[in-house]
VEXLUMPA-832269 format. One record per atom (N, C-alpha, C): residue in one letter; x, y, z. Coordinates in Angstrom, 1 decimal. Atoms other than C-alpha are relative to their C-alpha. Layout:
! residues N
{type=a; xx=X; yy=Y; zz=Z} .
...
! end
This chain:
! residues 61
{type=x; xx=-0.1; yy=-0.8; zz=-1.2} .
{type=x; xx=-25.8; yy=30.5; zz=21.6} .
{type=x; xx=1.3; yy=-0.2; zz=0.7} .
{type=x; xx=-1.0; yy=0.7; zz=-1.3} .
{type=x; xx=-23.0; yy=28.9; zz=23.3} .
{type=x; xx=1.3; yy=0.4; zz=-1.0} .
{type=x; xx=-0.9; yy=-0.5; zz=1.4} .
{type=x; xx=-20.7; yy=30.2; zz=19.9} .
{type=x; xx=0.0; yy=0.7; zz=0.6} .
{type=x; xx=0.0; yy=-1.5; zz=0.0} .
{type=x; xx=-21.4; yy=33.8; zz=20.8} .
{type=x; xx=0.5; yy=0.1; zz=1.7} .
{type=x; xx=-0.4; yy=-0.6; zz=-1.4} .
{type=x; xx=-20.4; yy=33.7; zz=24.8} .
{type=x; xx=1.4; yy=-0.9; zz=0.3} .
{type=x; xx=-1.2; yy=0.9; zz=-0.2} .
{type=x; xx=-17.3; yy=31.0; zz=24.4} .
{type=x; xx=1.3; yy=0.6; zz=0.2} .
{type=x; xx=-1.4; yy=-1.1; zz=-0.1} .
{type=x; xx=-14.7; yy=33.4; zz=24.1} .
{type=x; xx=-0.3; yy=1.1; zz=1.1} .
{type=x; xx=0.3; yy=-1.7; zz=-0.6} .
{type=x; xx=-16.3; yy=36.0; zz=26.5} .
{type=x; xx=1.2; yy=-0.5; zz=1.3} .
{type=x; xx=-0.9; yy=0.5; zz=-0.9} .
{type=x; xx=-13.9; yy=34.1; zz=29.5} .
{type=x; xx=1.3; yy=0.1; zz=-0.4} .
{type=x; xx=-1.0; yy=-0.2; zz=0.7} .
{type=x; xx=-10.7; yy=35.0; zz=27.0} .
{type=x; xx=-0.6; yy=1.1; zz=0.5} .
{type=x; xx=0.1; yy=-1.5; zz=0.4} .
{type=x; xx=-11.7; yy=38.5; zz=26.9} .
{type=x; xx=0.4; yy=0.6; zz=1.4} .
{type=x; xx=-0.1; yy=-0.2; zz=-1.6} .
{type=x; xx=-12.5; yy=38.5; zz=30.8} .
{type=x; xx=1.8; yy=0.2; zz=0.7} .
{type=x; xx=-1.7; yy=-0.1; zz=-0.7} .
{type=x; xx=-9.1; yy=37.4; zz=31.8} .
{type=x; xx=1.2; yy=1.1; zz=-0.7} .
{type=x; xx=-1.1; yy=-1.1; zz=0.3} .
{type=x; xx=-7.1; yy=39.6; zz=29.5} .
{type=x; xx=-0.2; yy=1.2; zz=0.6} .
{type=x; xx=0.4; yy=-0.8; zz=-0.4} .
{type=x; xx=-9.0; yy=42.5; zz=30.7} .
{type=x; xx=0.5; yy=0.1; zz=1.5} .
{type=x; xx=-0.7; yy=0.0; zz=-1.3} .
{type=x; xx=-7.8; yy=41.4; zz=34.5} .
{type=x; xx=0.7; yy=0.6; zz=-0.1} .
{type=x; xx=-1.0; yy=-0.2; zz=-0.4} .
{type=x; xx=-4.6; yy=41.0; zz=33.7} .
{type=x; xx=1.0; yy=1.4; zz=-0.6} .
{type=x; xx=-0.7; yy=-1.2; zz=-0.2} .
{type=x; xx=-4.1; yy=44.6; zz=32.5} .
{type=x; xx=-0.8; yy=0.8; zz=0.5} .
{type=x; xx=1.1; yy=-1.2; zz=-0.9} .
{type=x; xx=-6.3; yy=46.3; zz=34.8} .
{type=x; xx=1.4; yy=-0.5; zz=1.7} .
{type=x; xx=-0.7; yy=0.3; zz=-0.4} .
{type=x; xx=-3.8; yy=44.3; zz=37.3} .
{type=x; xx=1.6; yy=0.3; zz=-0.1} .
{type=x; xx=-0.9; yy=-0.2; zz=0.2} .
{type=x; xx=-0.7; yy=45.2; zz=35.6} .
{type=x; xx=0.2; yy=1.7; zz=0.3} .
{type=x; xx=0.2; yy=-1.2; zz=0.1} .
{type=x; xx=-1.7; yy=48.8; zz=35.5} .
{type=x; xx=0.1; yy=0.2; zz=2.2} .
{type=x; xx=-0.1; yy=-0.1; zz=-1.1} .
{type=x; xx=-2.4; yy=48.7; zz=39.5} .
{type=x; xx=1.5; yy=-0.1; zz=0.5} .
{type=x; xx=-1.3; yy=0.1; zz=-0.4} .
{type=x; xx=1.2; yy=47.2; zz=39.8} .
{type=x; xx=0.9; yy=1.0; zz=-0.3} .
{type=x; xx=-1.1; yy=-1.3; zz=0.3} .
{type=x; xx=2.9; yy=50.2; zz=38.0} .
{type=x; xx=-0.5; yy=1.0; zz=1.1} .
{type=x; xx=0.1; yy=-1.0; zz=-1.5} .
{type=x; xx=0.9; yy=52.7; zz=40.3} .
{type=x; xx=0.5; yy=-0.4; zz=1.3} .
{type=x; xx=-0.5; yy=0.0; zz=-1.4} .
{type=x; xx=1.8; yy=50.9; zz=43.4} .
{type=x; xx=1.6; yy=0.0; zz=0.1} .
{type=x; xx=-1.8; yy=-0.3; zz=0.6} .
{type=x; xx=5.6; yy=50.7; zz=42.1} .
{type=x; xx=0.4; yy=1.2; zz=0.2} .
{type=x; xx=-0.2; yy=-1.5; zz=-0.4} .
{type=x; xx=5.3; yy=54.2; zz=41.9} .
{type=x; xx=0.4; yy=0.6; zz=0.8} .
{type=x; xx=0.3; yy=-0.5; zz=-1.5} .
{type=x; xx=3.9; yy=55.3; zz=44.9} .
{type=x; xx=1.2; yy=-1.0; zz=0.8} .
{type=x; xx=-0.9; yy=0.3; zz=-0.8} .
{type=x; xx=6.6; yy=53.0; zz=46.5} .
{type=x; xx=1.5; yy=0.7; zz=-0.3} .
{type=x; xx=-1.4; yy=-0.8; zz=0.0} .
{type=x; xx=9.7; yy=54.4; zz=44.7} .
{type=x; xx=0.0; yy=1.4; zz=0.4} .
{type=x; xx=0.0; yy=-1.3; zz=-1.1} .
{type=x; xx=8.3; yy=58.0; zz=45.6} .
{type=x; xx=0.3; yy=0.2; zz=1.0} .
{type=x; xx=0.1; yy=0.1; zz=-2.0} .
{type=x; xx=7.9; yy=57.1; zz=49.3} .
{type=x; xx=1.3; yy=-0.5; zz=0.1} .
{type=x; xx=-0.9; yy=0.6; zz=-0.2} .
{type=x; xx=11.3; yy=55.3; zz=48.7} .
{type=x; xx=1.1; yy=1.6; zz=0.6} .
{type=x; xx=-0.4; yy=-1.3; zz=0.2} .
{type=x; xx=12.8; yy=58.8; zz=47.6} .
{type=x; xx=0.1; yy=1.3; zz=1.2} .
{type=x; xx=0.8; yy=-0.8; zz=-1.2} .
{type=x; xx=11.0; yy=60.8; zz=50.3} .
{type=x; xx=0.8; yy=-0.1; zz=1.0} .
{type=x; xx=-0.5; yy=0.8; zz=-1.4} .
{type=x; xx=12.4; yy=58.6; zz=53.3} .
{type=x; xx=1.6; yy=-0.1; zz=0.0} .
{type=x; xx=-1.5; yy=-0.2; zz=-0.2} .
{type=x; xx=16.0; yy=58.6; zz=51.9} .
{type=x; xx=0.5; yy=1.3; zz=0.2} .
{type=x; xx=0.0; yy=-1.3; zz=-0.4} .
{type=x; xx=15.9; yy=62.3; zz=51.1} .
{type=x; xx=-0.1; yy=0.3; zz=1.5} .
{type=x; xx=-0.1; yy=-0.2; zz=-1.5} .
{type=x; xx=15.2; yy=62.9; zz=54.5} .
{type=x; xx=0.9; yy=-0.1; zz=1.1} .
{type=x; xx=-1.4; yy=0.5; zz=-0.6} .
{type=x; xx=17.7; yy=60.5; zz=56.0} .
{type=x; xx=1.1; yy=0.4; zz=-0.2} .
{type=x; xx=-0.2; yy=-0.8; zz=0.1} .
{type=x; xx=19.9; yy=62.2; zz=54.4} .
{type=x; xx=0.2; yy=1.6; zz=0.1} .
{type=x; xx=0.1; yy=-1.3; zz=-0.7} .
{type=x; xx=19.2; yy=65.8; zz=55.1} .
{type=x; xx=0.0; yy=-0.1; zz=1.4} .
{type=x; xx=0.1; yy=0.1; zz=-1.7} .
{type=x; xx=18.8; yy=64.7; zz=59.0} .
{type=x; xx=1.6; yy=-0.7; zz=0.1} .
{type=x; xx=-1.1; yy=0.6; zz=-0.8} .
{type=x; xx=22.3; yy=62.8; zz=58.9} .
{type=x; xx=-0.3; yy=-1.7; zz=0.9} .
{type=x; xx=0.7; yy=1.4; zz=-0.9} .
{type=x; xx=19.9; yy=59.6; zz=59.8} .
{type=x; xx=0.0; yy=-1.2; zz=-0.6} .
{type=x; xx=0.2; yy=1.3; zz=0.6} .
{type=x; xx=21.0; yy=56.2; zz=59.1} .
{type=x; xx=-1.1; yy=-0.9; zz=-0.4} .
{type=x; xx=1.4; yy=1.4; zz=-0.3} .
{type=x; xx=17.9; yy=54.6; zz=60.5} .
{type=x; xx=-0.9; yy=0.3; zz=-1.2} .
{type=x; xx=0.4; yy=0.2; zz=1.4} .
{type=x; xx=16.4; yy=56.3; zz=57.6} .
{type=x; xx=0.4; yy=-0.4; zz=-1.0} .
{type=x; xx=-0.1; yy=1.1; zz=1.4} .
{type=x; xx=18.0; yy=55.3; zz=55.1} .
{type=x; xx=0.2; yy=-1.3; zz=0.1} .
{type=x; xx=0.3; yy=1.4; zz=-0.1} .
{type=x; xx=18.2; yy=51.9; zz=56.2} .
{type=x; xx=-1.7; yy=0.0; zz=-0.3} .
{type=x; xx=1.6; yy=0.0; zz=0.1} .
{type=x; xx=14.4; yy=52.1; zz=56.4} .
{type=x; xx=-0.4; yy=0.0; zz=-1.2} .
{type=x; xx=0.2; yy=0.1; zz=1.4} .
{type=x; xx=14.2; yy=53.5; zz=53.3} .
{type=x; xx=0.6; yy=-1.0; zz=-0.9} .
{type=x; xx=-0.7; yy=0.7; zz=0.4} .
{type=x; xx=16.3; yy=51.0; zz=51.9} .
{type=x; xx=-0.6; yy=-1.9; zz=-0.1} .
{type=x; xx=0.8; yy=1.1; zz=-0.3} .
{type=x; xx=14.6; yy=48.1; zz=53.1} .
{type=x; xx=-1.1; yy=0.1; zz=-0.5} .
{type=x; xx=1.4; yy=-0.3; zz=0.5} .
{type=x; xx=11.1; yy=49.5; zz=52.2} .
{type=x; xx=0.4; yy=-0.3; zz=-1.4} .
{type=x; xx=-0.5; yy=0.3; zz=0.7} .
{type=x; xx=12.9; yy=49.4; zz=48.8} .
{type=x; xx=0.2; yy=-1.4; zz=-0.8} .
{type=x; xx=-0.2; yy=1.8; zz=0.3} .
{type=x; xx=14.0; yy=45.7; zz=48.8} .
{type=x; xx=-1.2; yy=-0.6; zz=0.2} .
{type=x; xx=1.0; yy=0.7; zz=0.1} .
{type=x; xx=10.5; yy=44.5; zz=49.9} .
{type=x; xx=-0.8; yy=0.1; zz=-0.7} .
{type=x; xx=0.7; yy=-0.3; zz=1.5} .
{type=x; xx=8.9; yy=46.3; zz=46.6} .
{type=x; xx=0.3; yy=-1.3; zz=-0.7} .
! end
């Protein structure tokens, strides 16, 4: 009995760490989008503070 569930704690953790990895590309994403978004903007308005903003948002990804 103790055979057949020994490895189930292997299986567990790999399973985290691409259900984890997968989260990390979506939130990557969704940050370089929003990075994109906020420069464009700054940009078209002539607004530094945006793109600093955006810029920074950027570096703290």
């Amino acid at each position: 009995m103790d055979d057949c569930c020994s490895r189930k704690s292997e299986t567990l953790n790999l399973l985290a760490q691409g259900e984890q990895r997968r989260v990390l590309v979506i939130v990557m994403i969704v940050n370089i989008a929003m990075f994109m978004a906020e420069f464009g903007a700054g940009v078209v308005a002539q607004s530094s503070a945006l793109m600093a903003d955006s810029m920074d948002m950027l570096g703290d990804a």
